[in-house]
C-alpha positions as YAML, in Angstrom:
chain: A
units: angstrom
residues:
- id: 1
  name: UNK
  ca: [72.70, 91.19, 75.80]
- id: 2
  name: UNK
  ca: [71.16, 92.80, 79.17]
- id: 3
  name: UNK
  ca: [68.15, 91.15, 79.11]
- id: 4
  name: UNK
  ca: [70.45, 87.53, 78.36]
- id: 5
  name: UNK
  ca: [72.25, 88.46, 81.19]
- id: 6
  name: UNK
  ca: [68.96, 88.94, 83.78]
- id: 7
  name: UNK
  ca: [67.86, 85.82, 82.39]
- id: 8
  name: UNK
  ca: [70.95, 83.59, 82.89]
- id: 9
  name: UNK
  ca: [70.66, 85.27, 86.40]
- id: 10
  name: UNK
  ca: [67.22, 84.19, 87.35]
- id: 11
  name: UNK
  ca: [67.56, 80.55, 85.97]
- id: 12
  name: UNK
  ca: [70.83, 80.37, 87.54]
- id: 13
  name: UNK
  ca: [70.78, 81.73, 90.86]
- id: 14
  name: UNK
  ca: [73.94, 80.72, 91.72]
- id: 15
  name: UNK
  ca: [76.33, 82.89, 89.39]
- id: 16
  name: UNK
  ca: [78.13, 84.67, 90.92]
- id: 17
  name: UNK
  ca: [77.46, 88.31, 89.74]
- id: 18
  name: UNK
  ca: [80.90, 89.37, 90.87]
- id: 19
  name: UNK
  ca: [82.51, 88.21, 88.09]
- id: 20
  name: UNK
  ca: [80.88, 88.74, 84.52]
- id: 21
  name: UNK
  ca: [82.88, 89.00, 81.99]
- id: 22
  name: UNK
  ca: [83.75, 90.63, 78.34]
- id: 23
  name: UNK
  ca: [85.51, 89.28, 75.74]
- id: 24
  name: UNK
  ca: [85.74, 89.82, 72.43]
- id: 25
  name: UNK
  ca: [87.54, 89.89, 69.33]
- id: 26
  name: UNK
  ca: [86.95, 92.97, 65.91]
- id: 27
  name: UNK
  ca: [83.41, 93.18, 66.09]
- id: 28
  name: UNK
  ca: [82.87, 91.34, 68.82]
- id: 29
  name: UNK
  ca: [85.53, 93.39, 70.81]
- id: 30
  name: UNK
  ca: [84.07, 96.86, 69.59]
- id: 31
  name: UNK
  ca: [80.35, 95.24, 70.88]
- id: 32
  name: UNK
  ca: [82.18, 94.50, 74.40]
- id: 33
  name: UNK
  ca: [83.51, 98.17, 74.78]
- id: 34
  name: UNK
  ca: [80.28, 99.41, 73.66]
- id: 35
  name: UNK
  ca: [78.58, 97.04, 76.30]
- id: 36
  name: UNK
  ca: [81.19, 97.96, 79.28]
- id: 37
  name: UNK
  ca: [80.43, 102.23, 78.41]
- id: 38
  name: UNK
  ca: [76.77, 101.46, 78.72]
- id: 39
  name: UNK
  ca: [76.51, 99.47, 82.07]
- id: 40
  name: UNK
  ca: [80.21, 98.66, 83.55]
- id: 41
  name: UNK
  ca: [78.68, 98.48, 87.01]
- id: 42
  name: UNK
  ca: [77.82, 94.72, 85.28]
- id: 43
  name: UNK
  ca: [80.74, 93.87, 84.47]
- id: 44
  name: UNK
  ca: [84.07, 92.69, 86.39]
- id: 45
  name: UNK
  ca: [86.68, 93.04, 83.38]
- id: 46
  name: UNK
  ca: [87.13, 93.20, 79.43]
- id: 47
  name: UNK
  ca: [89.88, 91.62, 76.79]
- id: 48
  name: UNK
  ca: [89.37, 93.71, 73.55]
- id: 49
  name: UNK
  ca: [91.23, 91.91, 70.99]
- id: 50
  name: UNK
  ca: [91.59, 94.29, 67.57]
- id: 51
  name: UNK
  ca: [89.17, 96.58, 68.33]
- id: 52
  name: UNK
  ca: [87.92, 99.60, 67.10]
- id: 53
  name: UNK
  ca: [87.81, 101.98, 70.31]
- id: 54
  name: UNK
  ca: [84.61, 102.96, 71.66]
- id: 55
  name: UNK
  ca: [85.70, 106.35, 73.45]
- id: 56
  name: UNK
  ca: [82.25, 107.09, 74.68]
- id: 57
  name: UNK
  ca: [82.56, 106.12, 78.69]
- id: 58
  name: UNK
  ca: [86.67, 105.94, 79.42]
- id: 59
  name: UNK
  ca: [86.00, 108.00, 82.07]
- id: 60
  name: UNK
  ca: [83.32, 105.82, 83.09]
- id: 61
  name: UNK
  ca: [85.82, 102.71, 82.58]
- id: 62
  name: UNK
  ca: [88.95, 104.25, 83.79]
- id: 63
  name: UNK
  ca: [89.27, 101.69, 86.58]
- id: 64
  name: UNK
  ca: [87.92, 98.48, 85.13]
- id: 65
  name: UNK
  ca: [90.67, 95.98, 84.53]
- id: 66
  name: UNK
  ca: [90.86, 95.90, 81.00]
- id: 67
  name: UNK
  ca: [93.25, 93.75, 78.74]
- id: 68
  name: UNK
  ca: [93.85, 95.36, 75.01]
- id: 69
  name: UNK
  ca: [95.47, 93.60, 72.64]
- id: 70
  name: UNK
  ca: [96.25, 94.54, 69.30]
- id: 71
  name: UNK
  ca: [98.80, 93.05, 66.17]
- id: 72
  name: UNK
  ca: [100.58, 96.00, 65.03]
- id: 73
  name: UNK
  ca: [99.89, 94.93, 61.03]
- id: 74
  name: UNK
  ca: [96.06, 95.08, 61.50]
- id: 75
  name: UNK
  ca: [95.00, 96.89, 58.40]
- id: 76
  name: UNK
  ca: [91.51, 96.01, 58.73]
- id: 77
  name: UNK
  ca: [91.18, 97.57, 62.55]
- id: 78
  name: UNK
  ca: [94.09, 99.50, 62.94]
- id: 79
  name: UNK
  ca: [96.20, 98.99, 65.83]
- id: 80
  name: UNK
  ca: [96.88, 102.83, 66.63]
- id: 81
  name: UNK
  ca: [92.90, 102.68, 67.66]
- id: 82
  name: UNK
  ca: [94.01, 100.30, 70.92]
- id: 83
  name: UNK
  ca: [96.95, 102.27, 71.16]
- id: 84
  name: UNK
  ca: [94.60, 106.00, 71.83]
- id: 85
  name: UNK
  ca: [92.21, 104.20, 74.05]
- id: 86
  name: UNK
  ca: [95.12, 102.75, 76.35]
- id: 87
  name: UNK
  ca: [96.27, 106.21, 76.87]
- id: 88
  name: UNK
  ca: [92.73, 107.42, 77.09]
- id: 89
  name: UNK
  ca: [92.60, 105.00, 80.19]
- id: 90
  name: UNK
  ca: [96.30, 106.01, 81.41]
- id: 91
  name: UNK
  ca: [96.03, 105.92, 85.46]
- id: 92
  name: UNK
  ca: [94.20, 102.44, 85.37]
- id: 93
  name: UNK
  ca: [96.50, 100.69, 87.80]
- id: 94
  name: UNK
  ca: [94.51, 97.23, 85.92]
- id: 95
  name: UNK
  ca: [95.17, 98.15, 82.41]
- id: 96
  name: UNK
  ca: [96.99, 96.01, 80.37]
- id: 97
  name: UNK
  ca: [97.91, 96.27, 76.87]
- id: 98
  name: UNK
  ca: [99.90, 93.56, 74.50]
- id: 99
  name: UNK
  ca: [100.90, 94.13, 71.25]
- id: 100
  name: UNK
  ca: [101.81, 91.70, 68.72]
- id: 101
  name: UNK
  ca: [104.62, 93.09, 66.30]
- id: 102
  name: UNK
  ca: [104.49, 91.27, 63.23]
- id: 103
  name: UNK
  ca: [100.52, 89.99, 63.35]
- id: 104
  name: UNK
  ca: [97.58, 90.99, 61.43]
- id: 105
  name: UNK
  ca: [94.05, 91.19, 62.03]
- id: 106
  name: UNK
  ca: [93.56, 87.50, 61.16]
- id: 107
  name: UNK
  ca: [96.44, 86.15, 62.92]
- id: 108
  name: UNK
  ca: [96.17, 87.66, 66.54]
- id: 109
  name: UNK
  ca: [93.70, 85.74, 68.26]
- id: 110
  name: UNK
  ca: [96.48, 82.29, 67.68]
- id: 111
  name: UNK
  ca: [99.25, 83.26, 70.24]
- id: 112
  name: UNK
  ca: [97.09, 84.00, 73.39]
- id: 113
  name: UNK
  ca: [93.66, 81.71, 72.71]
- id: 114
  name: UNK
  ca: [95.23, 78.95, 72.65]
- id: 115
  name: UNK
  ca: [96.74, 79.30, 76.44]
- id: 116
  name: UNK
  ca: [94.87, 79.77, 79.71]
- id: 117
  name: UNK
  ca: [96.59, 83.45, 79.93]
- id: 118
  name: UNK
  ca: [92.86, 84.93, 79.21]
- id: 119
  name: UNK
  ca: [90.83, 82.65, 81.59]
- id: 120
  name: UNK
  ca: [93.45, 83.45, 84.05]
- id: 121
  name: UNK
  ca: [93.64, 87.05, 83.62]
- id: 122
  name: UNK
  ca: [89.91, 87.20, 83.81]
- id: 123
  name: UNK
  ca: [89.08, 84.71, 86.74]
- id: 124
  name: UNK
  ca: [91.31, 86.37, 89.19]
- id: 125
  name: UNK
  ca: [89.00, 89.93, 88.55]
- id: 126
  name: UNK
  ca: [85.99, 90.70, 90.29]
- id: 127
  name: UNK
  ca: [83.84, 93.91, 91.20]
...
Protein backbone atom coordinates (compact mmCIF):
# COMPACT_ATOMS: atom_id res chain seq x y z
CA UNK A 1 0.00 0.00 0.00
CA UNK A 2 3.13 2.45 0.72
CA UNK A 3 4.78 1.95 -2.25
CA UNK A 4 0.93 2.59 -4.18
CA UNK A 5 0.83 5.53 -2.33
CA UNK A 6 4.60 7.02 -3.51
CA UNK A 7 3.54 6.06 -6.82
CA UNK A 8 0.12 7.80 -7.09
CA UNK A 9 2.31 10.69 -5.66
CA UNK A 10 4.92 10.91 -8.32
CA UNK A 11 2.45 10.45 -11.32
CA UNK A 12 0.21 12.81 -9.70
CA UNK A 13 2.00 15.66 -8.43
CA UNK A 14 -0.77 17.49 -7.62
CA UNK A 15 -2.45 15.48 -4.63
CA UNK A 16 -2.56 17.02 -2.11
CA UNK A 17 -0.67 14.99 0.60
CA UNK A 18 -2.59 16.73 3.34
CA UNK A 19 -5.38 14.77 3.07
CA UNK A 20 -4.96 10.87 2.52
CA UNK A 21 -7.30 8.95 3.67
CA UNK A 22 -8.43 5.39 5.36
CA UNK A 23 -11.37 3.67 5.00
CA UNK A 24 -12.38 0.50 5.44
CA UNK A 25 -14.84 -1.97 6.31
CA UNK A 26 -14.01 -5.98 8.48
CA UNK A 27 -10.97 -6.78 6.83
CA UNK A 28 -10.51 -3.96 5.10
CA UNK A 29 -11.04 -1.81 8.31
CA UNK A 30 -8.60 -4.06 10.47
CA UNK A 31 -5.92 -3.47 7.21
CA UNK A 32 -6.60 0.47 7.68
CA UNK A 33 -5.80 0.43 11.52
CA UNK A 34 -2.95 -1.73 10.86
CA UNK A 35 -1.83 0.80 8.06
CA UNK A 36 -2.53 4.11 10.33
CA UNK A 37 -0.16 2.21 13.54
CA UNK A 38 2.55 1.71 11.01
CA UNK A 39 2.92 5.21 9.31
CA UNK A 40 0.00 7.74 10.60
CA UNK A 41 2.30 10.64 9.80
CA UNK A 42 0.64 9.56 6.07
CA UNK A 43 -2.42 9.73 6.83
CA UNK A 44 -5.06 12.65 7.63
CA UNK A 45 -8.01 10.42 9.15
CA UNK A 46 -9.60 6.77 9.35
CA UNK A 47 -13.47 5.32 9.31
CA UNK A 48 -13.11 1.71 10.70
CA UNK A 49 -16.33 0.15 10.01
CA UNK A 50 -16.61 -3.48 12.09
CA UNK A 51 -13.30 -3.86 12.82
CA UNK A 52 -11.24 -5.96 14.70
CA UNK A 53 -8.96 -3.46 16.81
CA UNK A 54 -5.44 -3.22 16.04
CA UNK A 55 -4.12 -1.94 19.58
CA UNK A 56 -0.55 -1.84 18.48
CA UNK A 57 0.05 2.23 17.99
CA UNK A 58 -3.15 4.02 19.99
CA UNK A 59 -0.74 5.93 21.52
CA UNK A 60 0.74 6.64 18.31
CA UNK A 61 -2.95 7.45 16.93
CA UNK A 62 -4.37 9.09 19.92
CA UNK A 63 -4.93 12.33 18.02
CA UNK A 64 -5.84 11.27 14.51
CA UNK A 65 -9.47 11.94 13.78
CA UNK A 66 -10.83 8.68 13.66
CA UNK A 67 -14.55 7.60 12.96
CA UNK A 68 -15.50 3.91 14.49
CA UNK A 69 -18.43 2.46 13.73
CA UNK A 70 -19.72 -0.69 14.79
CA UNK A 71 -23.53 -2.66 14.70
CA UNK A 72 -23.95 -3.88 18.10
CA UNK A 73 -25.22 -7.62 16.66
CA UNK A 74 -21.88 -8.20 14.82
CA UNK A 75 -21.16 -11.78 15.68
CA UNK A 76 -18.64 -12.19 13.13
CA UNK A 77 -16.36 -8.99 14.45
CA UNK A 78 -17.68 -8.26 17.63
CA UNK A 79 -18.70 -4.88 18.41
CA UNK A 80 -17.15 -4.74 22.08
CA UNK A 81 -13.64 -4.77 19.93
CA UNK A 82 -14.62 -0.92 18.62
CA UNK A 83 -15.98 -0.33 21.83
CA UNK A 84 -12.07 -1.08 23.83
CA UNK A 85 -10.25 0.76 21.15
CA UNK A 86 -12.55 3.99 21.52
CA UNK A 87 -11.67 4.06 25.09
CA UNK A 88 -8.14 3.10 24.30
CA UNK A 89 -8.16 6.50 22.30
CA UNK A 90 -10.29 8.40 25.13
CA UNK A 91 -8.79 12.17 25.09
CA UNK A 92 -8.99 12.32 21.16
CA UNK A 93 -10.90 15.57 20.97
CA UNK A 94 -11.55 13.99 16.90
CA UNK A 95 -12.80 10.66 17.87
CA UNK A 96 -15.97 9.65 16.90
CA UNK A 97 -17.75 6.54 17.45
CA UNK A 98 -21.45 5.38 16.06
CA UNK A 99 -23.06 2.46 16.93
CA UNK A 100 -25.80 0.80 15.21
CA UNK A 101 -28.21 -1.03 17.76
CA UNK A 102 -29.99 -3.59 16.01
CA UNK A 103 -27.33 -4.25 12.86
CA UNK A 104 -25.09 -7.03 12.10
CA UNK A 105 -21.93 -7.42 10.48
CA UNK A 106 -23.57 -7.61 7.03
CA UNK A 107 -25.98 -4.92 7.45
CA UNK A 108 -23.85 -1.89 8.75
CA UNK A 109 -22.19 -0.51 5.90
CA UNK A 110 -26.30 0.37 4.37
CA UNK A 111 -27.24 3.31 6.75
CA UNK A 112 -24.10 5.57 6.39
CA UNK A 113 -22.61 4.50 2.64
CA UNK A 114 -25.24 5.42 1.09
CA UNK A 115 -25.05 9.32 2.33
CA UNK A 116 -22.22 11.82 1.91
CA UNK A 117 -21.80 11.71 5.95
CA UNK A 118 -18.29 9.76 5.25
CA UNK A 119 -16.94 11.94 2.35
CA UNK A 120 -17.88 14.78 4.49
CA UNK A 121 -16.46 13.69 7.65
CA UNK A 122 -13.29 12.86 5.86
CA UNK A 123 -12.84 15.93 3.42
CA UNK A 124 -13.05 18.47 6.10
CA UNK A 125 -9.69 16.54 7.92
CA UNK A 126 -6.29 17.24 7.09
CA UNK A 127 -2.70 16.87 8.76
Amino acid sequence: MFELIREVKVKYPQIDTNRIYLVGYSMGASTAQNLINIAPETFAAMVSIATVPDFVNAKGIGQKPIWLIHGRQDDENPYEGSEHLYHALKGNRDLLFTTYNKLDHNLITIPLLLTAQIPAWLFARHK
